[in-house]
PALO-662203 format. One record per residue (C-alpha): x negated, y negated, z. Coordinates in nm, 4 decimals, always signed. Each point is the difference from the previous one (the first is absolute). Layout:
BEGIN
{{X,Y,Z}};
...
***
This chain:
BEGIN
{{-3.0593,-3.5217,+11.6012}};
{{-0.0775,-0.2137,-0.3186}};
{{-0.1791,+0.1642,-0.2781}};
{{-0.1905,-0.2112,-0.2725}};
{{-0.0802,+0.1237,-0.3086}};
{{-0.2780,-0.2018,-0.1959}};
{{+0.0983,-0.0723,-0.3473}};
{{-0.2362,+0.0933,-0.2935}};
{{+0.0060,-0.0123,-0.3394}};
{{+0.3637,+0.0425,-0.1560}};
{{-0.0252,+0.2691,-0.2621}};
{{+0.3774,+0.0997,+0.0562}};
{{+0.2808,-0.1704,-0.1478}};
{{+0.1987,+0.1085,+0.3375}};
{{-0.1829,-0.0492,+0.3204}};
{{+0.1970,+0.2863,+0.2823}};
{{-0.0208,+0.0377,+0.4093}};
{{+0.0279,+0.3641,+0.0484}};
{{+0.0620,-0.0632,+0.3383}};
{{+0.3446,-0.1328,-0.0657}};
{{+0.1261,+0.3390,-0.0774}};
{{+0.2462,-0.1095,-0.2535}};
{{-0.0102,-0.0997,-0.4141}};
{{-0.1010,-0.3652,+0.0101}};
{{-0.2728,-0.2164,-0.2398}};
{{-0.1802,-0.3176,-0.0043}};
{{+0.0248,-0.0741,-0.3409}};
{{-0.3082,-0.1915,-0.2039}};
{{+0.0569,-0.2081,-0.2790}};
{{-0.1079,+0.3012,-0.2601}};
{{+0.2122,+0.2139,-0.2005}};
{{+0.2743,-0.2151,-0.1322}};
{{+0.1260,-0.1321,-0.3126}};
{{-0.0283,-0.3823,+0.0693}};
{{-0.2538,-0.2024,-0.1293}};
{{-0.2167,-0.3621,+0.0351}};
{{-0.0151,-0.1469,+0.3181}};
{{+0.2560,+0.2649,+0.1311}};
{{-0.1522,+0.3014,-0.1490}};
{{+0.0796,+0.2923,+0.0695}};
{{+0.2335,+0.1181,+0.3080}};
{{+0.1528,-0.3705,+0.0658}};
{{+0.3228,+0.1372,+0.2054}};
{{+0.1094,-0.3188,+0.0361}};
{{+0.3545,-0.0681,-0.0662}};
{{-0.0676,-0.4126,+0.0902}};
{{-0.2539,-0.0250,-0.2012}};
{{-0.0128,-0.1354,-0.3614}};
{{-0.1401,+0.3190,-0.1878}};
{{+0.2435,+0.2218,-0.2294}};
{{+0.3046,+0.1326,+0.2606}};
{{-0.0081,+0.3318,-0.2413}};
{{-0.3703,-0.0053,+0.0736}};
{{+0.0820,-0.0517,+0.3614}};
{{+0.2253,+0.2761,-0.0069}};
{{-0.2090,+0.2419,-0.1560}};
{{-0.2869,-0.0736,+0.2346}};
{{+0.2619,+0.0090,+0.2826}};
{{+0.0930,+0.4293,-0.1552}};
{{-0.3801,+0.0512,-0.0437}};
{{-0.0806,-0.0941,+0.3427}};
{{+0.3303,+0.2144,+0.1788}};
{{-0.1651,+0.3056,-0.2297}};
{{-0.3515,-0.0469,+0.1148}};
{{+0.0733,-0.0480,+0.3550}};
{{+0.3391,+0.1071,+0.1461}};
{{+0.1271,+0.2106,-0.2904}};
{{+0.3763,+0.0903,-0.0124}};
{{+0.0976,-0.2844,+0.2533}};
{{+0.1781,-0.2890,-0.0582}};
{{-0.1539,-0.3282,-0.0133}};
{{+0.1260,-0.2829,+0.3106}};
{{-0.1445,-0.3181,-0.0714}};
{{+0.1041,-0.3437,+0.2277}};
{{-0.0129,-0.3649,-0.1056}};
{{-0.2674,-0.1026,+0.2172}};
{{+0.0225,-0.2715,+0.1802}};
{{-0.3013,-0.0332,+0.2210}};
{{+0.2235,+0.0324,+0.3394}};
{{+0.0351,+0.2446,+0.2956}};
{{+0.2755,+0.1518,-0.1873}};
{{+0.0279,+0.3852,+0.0251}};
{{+0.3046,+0.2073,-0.1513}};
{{+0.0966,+0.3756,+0.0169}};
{{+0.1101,+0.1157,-0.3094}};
{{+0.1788,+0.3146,-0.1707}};
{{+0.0032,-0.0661,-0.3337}};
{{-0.1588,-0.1982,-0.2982}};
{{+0.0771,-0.3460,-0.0461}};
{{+0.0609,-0.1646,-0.3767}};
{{-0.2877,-0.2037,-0.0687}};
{{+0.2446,-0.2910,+0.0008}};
{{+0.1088,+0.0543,+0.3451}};
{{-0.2993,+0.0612,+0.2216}};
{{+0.0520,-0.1043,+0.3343}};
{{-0.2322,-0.2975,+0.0945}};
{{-0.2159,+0.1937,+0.2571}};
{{-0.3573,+0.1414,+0.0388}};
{{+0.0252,+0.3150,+0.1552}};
{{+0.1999,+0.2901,-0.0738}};
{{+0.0384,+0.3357,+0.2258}};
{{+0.2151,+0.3217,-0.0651}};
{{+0.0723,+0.3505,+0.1048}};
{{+0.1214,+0.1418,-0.3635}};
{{-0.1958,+0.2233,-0.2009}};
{{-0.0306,-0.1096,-0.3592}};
{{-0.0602,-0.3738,+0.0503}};
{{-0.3464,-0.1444,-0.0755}};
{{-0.0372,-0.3411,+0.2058}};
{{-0.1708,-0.2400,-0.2537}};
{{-0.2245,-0.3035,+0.1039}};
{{-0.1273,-0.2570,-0.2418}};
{{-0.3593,-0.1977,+0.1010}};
{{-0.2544,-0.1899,-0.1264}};
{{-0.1783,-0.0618,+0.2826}};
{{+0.2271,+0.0272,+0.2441}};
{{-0.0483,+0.3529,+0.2138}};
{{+0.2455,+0.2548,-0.0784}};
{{+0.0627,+0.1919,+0.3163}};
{{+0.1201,+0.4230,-0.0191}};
{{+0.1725,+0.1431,+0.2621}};
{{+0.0795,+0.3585,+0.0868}};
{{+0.1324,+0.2374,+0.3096}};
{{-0.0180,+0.3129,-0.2384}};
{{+0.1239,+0.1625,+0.2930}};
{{+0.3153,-0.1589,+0.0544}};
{{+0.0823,-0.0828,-0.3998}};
{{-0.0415,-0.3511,+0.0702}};
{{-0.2295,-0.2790,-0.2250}};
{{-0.0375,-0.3368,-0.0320}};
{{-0.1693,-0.2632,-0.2974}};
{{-0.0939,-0.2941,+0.1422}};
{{-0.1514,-0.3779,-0.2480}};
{{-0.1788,-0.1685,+0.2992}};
{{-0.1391,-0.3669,-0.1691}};
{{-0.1173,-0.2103,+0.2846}};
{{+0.3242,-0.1399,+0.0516}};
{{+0.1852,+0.3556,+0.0474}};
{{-0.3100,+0.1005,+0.2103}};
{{+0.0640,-0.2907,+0.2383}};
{{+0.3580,+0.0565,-0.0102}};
{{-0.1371,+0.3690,+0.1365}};
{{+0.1487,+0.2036,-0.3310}};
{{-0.1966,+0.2926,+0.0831}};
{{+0.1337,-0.0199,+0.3411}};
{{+0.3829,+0.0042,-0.1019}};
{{-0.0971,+0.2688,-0.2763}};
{{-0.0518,+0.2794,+0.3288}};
{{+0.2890,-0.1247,+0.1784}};
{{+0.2533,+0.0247,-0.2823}};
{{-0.2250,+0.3387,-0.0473}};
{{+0.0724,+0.0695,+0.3444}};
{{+0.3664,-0.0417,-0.0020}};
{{+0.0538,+0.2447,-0.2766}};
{{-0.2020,+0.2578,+0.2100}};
{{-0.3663,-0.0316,-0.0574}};
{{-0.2395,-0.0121,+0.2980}};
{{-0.2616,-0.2451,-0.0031}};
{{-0.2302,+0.2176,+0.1645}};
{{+0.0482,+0.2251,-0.3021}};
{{-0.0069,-0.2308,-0.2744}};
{{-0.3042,-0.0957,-0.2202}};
{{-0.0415,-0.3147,-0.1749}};
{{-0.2086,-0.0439,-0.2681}};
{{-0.0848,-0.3456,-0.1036}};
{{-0.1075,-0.0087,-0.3951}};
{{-0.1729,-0.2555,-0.2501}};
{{+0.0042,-0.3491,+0.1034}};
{{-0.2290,-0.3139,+0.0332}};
{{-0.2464,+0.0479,+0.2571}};
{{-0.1954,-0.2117,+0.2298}};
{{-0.2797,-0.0396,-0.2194}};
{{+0.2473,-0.1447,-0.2501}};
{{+0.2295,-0.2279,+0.1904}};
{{-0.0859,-0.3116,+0.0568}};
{{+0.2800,-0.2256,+0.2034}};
{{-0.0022,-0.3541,+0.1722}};
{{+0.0549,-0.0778,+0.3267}};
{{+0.3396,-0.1273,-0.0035}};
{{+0.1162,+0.4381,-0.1159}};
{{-0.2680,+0.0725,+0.2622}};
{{+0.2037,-0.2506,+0.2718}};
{{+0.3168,+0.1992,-0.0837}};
{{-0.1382,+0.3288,+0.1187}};
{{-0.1335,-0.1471,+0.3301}};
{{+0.3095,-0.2023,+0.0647}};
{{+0.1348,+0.3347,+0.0479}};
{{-0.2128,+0.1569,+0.1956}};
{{-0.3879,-0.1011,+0.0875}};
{{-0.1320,+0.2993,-0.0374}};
{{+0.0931,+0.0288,-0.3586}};
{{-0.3801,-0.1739,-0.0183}};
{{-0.1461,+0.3246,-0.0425}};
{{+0.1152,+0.0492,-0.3731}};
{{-0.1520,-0.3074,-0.1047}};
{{-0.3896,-0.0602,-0.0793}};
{{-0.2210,-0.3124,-0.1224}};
{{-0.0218,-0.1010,-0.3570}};
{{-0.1306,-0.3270,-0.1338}};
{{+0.1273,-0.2740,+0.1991}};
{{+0.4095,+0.0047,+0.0777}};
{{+0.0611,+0.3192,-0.1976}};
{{-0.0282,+0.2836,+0.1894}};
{{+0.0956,+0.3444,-0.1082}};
{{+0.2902,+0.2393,+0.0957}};
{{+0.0344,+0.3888,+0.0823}};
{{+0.2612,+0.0468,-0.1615}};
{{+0.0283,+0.4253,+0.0484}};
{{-0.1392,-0.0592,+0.3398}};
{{+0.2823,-0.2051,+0.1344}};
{{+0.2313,+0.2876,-0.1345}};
{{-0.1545,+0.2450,+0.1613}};
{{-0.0070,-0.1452,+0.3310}};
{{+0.3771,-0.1080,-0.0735}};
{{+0.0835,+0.4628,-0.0898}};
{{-0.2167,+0.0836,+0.3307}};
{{+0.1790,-0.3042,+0.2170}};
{{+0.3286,+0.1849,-0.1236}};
{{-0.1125,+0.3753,+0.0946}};
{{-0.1389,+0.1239,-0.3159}};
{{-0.3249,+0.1998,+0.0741}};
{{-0.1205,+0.0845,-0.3167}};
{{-0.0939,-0.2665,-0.2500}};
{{-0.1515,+0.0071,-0.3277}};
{{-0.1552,-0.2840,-0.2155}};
{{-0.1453,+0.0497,-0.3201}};
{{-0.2704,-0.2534,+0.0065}};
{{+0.0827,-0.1639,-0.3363}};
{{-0.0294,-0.3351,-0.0947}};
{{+0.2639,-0.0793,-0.2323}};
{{-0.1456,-0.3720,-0.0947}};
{{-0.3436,+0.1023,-0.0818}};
{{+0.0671,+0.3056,-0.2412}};
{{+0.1445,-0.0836,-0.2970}};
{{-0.0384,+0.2828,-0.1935}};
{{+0.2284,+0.2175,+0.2532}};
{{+0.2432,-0.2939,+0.1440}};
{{+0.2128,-0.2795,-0.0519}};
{{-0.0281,-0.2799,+0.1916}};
{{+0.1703,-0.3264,+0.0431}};
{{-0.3431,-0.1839,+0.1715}};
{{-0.1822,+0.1055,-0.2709}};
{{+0.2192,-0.0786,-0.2508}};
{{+0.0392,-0.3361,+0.1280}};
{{-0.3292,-0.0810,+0.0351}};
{{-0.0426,+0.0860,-0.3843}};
{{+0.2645,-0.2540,-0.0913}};
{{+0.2268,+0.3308,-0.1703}};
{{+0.3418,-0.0833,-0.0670}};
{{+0.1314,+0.3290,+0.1979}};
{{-0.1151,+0.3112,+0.1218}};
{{+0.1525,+0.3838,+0.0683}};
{{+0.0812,+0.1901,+0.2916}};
{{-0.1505,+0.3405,+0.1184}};
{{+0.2681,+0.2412,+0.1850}};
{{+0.0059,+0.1808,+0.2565}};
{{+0.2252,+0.3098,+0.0609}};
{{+0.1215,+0.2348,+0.2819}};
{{+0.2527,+0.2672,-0.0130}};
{{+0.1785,+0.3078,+0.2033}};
{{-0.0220,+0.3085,-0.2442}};
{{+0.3760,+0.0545,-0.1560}};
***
């Protein structure tokens, strides 16, 4: 069974899944300290905005959305990379991955986007989540996909796990050419259906919809989206399209978090 949920207007600075069944939080951009192009909740530790900024933001966001648990954050790397992990990391020694998965209370998985989807993961039954950064190159590399297995071989069920994909650029908003288009049907034809017209050799990409067909192709019955558009929001997002398109210098990172209660 996949389950849609239509976004509407963002009045929240965390947006939840209930259906999860565990504390978890896609984060906006509101209620931090940072300010100018990265204002407010940049959690960014790559970016170029004030690291004790940063770090406050990073605090704020734990309280707001996973409160008491520790924060596990990844240098992402846009692969097919997923870890399992019982403890925090130093912030100068994330492992280069972009997925995470554990069975110990007390950890809140962090994911850092800015229009890349942010995948949560949970098997409340079983103690078992998973945080998954799916950019189109770790959604072709099937991220989501590895997320459940790794999931799986800790003792989740895929039948009994829900997936909730968060804030990320939508169709509406992404815009490719047909040479990223050629690398989706390379691998498989029917990858066609996630791709519409645009104006002439730039179609457009579903992004969450690839994901979701990549959680049900892996046994996952329940999946979640939450219909935001990440590019076309500013007031609630950060976003590195946008950004770009604006000529900015740099740009934050919204985060995502998922944790077992301690």
């Amino acid at each position: 069974m996949k389950t849609f949920s239509p976004a509407g207007a963002c009045d929240r600075a965390v947006i939840t899944v209930p259906a999860l069944g565990v504390p978890h939080g896609f984060l906006t951009r509101k209620g931090g300290v940072s300010t100018g192009l990265y204002a407010s909740l940049n959690t960014g530790l790559g970016s170029d905005d004030s690291p004790a900024a940063v770090h406050e933001n990073r605090r704020r966001a734990l309280a707001m959305a996973t409160p008491g648990a520790a924060l596990v954050s990844l240098h992402q790397v846009h692969s097919g990379t997923v870890i399992p992990v019982t403890a925090p990391f130093p912030d100068d020694a994330r492992p280069h991955a972009d997925a995470m998965v554990t069975a110990t209370p007390g950890l809140a998985l962090g994911i850092l986007t800015a229009d890349c989807a942010p995948v949560l993961l949970a098997d409340a039954a079983a103690g078992v989540i998973g945080a998954a950064h799916s950019g189109w190159k770790g959604t072709l590399a099937n991220i989501a996909g590895a997320t459940v297995a790794a999931m799986q071989a800790l003792g989740a069920d895929p039948a009994r796990i829900t997936a909730a994909i968060g804030p990320c650029i939508q169709r509406a908003s992404y815009e490719i050419d047909d040479a990223f288009r050629a690398r989706f049907l390379a691998q498989d034809p029917a990858h066609d259906r996630f791709f519409t017209p645009g104006r002439p050799g730039h179609p457009h990409f579903d992004l969450p919809g690839f994901i979701v067909q990549s959680l049900a192709n892996a046994g996952v019955r329940t999946i979640i989206t939450t219909g935001h558009d990440t590019c076309s929001d500013a007031e609630n997002w950060f976003s590195y399209r946008r950004t770009t398109h604006e000529g900015a210098p740099d740009y934050g990172r919204q985060i995502s978090l998922i944790a077992l209660p301690a």
